[in-house]
C-alpha positions in Angstrom: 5.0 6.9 4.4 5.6 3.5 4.0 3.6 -0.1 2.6 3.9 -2.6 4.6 3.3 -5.5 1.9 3.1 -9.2 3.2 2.6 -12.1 1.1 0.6 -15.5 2.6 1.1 -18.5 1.1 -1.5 -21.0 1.9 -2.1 -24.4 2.1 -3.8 -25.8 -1.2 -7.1 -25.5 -1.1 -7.5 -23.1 2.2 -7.9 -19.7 0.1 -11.9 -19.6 1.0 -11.4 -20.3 4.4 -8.5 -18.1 5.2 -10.5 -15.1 3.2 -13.5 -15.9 5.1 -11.8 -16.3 8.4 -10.0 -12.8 7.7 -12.9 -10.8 7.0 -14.9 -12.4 10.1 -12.0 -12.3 12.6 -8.9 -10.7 11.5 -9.6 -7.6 9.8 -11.4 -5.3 12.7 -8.5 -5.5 14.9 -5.9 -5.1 12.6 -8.2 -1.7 10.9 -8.7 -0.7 14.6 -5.2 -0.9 15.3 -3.3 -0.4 12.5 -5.2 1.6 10.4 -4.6 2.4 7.3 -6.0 -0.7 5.4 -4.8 -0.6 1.8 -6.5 -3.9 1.2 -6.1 -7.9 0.6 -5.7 -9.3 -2.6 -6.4 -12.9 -3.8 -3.8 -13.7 -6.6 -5.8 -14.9 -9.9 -2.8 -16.1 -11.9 0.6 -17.6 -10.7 0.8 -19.2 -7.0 -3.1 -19.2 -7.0 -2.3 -19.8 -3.1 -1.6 -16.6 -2.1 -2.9 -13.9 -0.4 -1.5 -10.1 -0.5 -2.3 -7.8 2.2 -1.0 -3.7 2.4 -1.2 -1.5 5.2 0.2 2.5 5.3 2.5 3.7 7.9 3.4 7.1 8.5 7.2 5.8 9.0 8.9 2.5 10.4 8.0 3.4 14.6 4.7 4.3 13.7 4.4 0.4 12.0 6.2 -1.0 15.0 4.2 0.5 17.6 1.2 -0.3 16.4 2.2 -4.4 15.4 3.5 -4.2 18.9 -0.1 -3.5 20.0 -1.5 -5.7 17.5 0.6 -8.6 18.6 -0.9 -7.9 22.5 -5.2 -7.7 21.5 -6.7 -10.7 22.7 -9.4 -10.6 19.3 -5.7 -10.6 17.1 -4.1 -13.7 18.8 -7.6 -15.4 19.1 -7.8 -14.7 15.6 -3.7 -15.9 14.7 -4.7 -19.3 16.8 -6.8 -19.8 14.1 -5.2 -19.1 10.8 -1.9 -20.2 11.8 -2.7 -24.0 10.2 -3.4 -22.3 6.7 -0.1 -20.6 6.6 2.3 -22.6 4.4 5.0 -19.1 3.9 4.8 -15.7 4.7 7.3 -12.7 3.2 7.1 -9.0 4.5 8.2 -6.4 2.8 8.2 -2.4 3.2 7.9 -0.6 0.4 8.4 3.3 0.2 6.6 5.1 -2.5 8.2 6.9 -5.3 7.6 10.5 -5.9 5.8 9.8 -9.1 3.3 7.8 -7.6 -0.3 9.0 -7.3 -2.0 9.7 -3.9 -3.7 6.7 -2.6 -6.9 7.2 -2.8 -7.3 9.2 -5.6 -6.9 6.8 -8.6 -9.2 6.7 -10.9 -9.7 4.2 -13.8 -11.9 6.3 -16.5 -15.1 5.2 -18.6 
């Protein structure tokens, strides 16, 4: 498996917007097609203009094939047309977990 972690810069003052215009518009095509949604993450403290999304892949062609069909859905580039203007930086990375790690989806945060 890996995480495919990308970090958004935005604009100042375009965090609403962009979260808005995500949940409306961007995030059924990328669940329908890339599955495995970890989840997007508004940073609180630090560059308070960023966003952090995560998707799981079951290895590195699994992730290309599927951005490849992303990047070809008419709803996704309507959708990148749109929140292109808010982007100020973007940085990818692919993370690969460590054995130690616990299964996604089974954390669990007590009483």
């Amino acid at each position: 498996m890996i995480i495919d972690y990308r970090a958004y810069t935005l604009h100042s003052g375009t965090v609403s917007a962009f979260m808005e215009l995500f949940e409306t518009e961007g995030l059924e095509p990328q669940v329908r097609i890339c599955g495995n949604f970890l989840g997007l993450y508004r940073t609180e403290v630090g560059n308070i203009n960023q966003i952090i999304m995560m998707f799981a892949y079951q290895d590195l062609n699994d992730r290309q094939r599927r951005r490849d069909q992303l990047y070809q859905d008419p709803a996704f580039k309507a959708y990148l047309t749109k929140v292109r203007p808010f982007l100020r930086d973007q940085e990818v990375r692919l993370l690969t977990p460590s054995r130690c790690n616990p299964p996604i989806g089974e954390l669990s945060f007590g009483a």
